[in-house]
N, C-alpha and C positions, 0 to 999 in steps of 0.2 A: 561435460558438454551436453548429454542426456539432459539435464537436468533445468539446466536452461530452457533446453527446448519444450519440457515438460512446462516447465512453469510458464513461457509464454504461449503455450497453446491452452492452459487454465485461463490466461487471461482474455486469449480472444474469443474464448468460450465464454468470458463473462460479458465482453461488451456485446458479442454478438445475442445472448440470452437480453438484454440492456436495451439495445435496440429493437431486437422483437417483442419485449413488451412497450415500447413506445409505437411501433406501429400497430398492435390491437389497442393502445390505447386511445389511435387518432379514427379506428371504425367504430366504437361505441356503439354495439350490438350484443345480445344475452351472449352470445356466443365464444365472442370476442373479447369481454370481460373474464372470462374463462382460461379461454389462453394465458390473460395476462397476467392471471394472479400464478398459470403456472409457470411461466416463464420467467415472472420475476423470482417465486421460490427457486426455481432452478440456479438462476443469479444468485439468491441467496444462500443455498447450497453449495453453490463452486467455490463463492466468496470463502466463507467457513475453510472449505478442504484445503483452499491456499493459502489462506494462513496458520492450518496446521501443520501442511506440507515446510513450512518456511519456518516454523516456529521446530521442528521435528530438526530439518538441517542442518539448523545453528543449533540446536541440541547433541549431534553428534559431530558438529566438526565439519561437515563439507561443506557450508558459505560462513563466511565473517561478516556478521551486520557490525556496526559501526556502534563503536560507544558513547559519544556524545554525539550531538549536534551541531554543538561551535565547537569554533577552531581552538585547541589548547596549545599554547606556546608552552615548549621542551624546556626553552633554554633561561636561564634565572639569571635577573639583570638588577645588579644592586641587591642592595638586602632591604627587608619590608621596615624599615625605622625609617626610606627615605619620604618626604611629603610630599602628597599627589598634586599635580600643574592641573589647575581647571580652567579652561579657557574664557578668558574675559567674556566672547558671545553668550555664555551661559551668564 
């Protein structure tokens, strides 16, 4: 549960770093260019750590990411000699 909470506070640590560099980006002053290049590195910083953090986890076992991204059907229907229906619209 830690862990969760860790990782979403990485994140609203990034959007909130996200949106502080869009507001020195909307004063456009020497100063304020400044901020923004640090606040975006900051962003880019957190970014980095939370994907090491994530990549680190599923390296030892505490989250399971996901192996594909489509759906894989389990179950085997027919044997593969039968001939594929392609529908007339096509």
């Amino acid at each position: 549960m830690w862990i969760k909470i860790l990782l979403i506070i990485l994140m609203l640590a990034i959007l909130f770093s996200l949106f502080r560099g869009l507001f020195f980006l909307g004063k456009g002053d020497e100063e304020s260019s400044r901020k923004l290049v640090k606040a975006l590195s900051w962003r880019i910083g957190l970014s980095i750590l939370l994907f090491i953090i994530v990549i680190l986890l599923h390296y030892f076992g505490v989250i399971e990411l996901r192996d594909s991204v489509l759906p894989v059907e389990t179950s085997v229907q027919g044997s593969s000699n039968e001939s594929i229906q392609i529908p007339k619209s096509w």
